[in-house]
N, C-alpha and C positions, 0 to 999 in steps of 0.2 A: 308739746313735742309733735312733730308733724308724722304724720301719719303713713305708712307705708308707700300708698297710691301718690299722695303728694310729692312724697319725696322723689317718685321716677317721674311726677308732675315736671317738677321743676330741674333734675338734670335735661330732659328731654327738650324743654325749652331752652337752657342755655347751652346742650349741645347744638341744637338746632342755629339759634342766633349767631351762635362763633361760627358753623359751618356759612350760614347763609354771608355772614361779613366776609369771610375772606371770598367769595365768591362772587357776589354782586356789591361789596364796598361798602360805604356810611351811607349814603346814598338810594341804597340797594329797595329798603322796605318803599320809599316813597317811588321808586321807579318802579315799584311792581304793581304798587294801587294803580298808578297812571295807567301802563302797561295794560292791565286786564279789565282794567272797570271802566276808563274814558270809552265812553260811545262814537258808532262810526263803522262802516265797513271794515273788515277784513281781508287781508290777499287769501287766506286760510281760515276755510270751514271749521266746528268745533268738531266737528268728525273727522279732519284730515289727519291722516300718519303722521306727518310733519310734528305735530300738538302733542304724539303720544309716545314720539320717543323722543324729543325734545324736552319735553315734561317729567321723564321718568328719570331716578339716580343712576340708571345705568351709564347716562355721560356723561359721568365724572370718570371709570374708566374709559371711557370713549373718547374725549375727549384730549386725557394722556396720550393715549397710542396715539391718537392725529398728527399728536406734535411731534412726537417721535417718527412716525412715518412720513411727514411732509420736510422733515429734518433732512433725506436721505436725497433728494435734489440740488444737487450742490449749489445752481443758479440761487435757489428761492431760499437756501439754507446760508447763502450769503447776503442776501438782501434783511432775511431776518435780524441775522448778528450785527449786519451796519444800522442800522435803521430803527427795531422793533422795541428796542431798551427793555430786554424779557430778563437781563439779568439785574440789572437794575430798580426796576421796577415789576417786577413778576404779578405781584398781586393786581397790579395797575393794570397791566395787560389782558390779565386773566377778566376783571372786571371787563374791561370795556367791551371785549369777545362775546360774554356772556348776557350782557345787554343787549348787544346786538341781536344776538340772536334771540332775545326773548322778543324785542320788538320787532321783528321782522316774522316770528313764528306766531307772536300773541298780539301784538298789536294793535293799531289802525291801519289803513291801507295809508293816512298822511305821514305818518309817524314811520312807517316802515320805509316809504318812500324818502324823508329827509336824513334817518339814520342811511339810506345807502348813498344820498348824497353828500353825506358825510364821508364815507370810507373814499369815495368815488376822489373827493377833494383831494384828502391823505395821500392816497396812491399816486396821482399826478404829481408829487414833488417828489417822488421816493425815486432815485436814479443814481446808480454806481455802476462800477467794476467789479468780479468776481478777482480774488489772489491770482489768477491766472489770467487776468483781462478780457475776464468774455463781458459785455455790459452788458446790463440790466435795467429796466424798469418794475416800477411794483403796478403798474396800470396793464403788462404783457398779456393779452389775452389767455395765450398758452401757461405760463406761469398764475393766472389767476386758476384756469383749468384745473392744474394740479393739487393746487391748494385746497378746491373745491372735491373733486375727488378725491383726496385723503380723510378730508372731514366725511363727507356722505360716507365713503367706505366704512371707517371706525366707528361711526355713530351707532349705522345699522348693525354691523358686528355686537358690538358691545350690546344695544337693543338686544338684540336674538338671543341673545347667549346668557343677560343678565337684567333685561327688562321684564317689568311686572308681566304686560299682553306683550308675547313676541307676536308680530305680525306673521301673516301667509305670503304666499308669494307673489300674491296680485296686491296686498297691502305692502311691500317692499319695494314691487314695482313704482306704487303710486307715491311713497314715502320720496323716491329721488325721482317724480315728476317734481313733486311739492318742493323739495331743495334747489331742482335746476332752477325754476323763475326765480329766487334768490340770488344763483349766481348768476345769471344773464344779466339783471337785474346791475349785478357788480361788473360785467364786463368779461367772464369767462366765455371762451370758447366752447362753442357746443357740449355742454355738460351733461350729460349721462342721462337720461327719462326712464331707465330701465335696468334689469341687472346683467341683463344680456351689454347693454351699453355700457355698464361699470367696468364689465369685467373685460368686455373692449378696449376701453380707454387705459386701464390699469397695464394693462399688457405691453400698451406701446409708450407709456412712458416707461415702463419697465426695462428697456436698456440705459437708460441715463441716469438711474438712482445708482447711487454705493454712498455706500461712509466717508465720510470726511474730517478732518482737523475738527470744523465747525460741529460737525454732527456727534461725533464723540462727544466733546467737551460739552453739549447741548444735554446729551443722552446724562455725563456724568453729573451735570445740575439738575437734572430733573428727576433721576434715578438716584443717588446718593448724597446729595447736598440740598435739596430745599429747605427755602427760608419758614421753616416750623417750629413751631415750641416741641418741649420734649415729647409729651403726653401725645401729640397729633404725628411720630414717625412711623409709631407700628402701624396706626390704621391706613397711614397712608405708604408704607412701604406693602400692605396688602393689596392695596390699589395700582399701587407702580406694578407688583409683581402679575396683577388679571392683564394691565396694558401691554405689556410685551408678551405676554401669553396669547393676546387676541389678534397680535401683528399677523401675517400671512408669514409661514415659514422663513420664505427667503429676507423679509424683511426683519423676522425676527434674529435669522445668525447675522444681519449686516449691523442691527444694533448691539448686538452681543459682542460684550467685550472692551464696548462700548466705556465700561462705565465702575466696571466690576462688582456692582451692586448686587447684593441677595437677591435681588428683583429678576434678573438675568439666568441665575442660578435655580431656583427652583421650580420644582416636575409640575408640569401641566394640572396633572389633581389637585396638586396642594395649591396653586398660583388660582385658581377656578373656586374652590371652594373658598378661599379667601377675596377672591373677588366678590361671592355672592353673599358672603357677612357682611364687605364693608357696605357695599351697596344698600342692602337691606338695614342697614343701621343707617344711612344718611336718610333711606325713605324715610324711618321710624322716628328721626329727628327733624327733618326738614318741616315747616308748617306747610298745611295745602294753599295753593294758590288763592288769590278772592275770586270771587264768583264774577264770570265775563257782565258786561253792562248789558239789563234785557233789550237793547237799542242796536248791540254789537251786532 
């Protein structure tokens, strides 16, 4: 009979593996040894921000609310729904995001560099019409911009508020220096170096977001429908509920209603303190990274 310790041995492990597979894919383990162990410069020191809250389970709600909040653009939130196959393929997507960003944050500088010429490809064919005929590209400097600041924004939020080391404010500042050469990198518009420039930028897109058709029915899959077995709704309706709790107010009543989800519904304590269970339960499960190449 296995023994106490073993036995939280081994849920811990295959909690961990089932989180890690939906997250980085079948795939996933062998992109990670690459990822951190191939020797080779880096665009990011082991000491940058970028490493430590990129690193950390707090963006897994971070990451929700990004979606949710870059939802709220109608242009970029219709290029999503034509183009992104998130309903189709969610976990697909979710993987490939998640790659990205590992190799662009842990990387090589070659590898970081071919995964943005990667996206860089992608984007060049992506071109429609909004339901109202405004057109669109996915290469739009301005629309790459938004995309970028929703992500920075939610990241660091979620960090602060549910990361192991929240950063100071010279270490926040420098966490979206370390983001911006990423999206320059993809083609954004002057993206943010600072939180004086986040909260710049956030402001003047800030007349163009509201809800929409798109953004609703986005909010109601992501918020009451995802494709989960049974066992995995509560932790992750505790997660859904930290991400619209860590939206900025205004963003939070435009998702609201959105979806009618329990996630929507409950008080700030209760949506906070469940944030910081599940979080600390994926820490608790996830394995640590391997150790960077002594050559990196």
């Amino acid at each position: 009979m296995a023994s106490p310790t073993t036995a939280v041995r081994r849920i811990r492990r295959h909690a961990g593996e089932a989180v890690f597979l939906r997250v980085a894919g079948p795939d996933g383990a062998r992109n990670r040894e690459r990822i951190h162990s191939t020797p080779g410069p880096r665009w990011f020191a082991p000491d940058r921000p970028v490493r430590r809250v990129h690193g950390d389970a707090s963006m897994f709600v971070g990451g929700l609310a990004a979606l949710l909040l870059q939802s709220l653009h109608p242009v970029a939130m219709a290029a999503v729904a034509a183009h992104s196959g998130y309903r189709g393929d969610p976990w697909g997507r979710l993987q490939r995001t998640s790659t990205f960003l590992a190799v662009t944050t842990f990387g090589t500088s070659a590898d970081a560099e071919a995964a943005v010429a990667r996206v860089r490809e992608v984007h060049s064919r992506v071109r429609g019409r909004t339901a109202d005929g405004v057109p669109y590209r996915a290469d739009d400097p301005e629309l790459l911009a938004w995309v970028h600041i929703a992500e920075a924004d939610c990241f660091l939020r979620a960090h602060q508020r549910y990361g192991r080391h929240p950063l100071d404010p010279a270490g926040c500042d420098c966490y979206l220096a370390d983001t911006a050469r990423v999206a320059r990198a993809l083609g954004a518009d002057r993206p943010p170096e600072d939180l004086r420039e986040l909260e710049s930028r956030m402001a003047r897109f800030r007349p163009c977001l509201r809800p929409t058709a798109a953004s609703r029915d986005t909010a109601r899959f992501l918020l009451t429908d995802p494709p989960l077995p049974g066992a995995a709704r509560l932790p992750y309706a505790l997660l859904a509920a930290a991400a619209v709790d860590l939206l900025p107010p205004w963003a939070r009543a435009a998702v609201a209603g959105g979806s009618g989800s329990a996630a929507e519904r409950l008080p700030g304590p209760a949506a906070r303190a469940g944030g910081h269970a599940v979080t600390r339960a994926i820490r608790w499960a996830l394995p640590p990274a391997p150790p960077p190449s002594p050559r990196g």
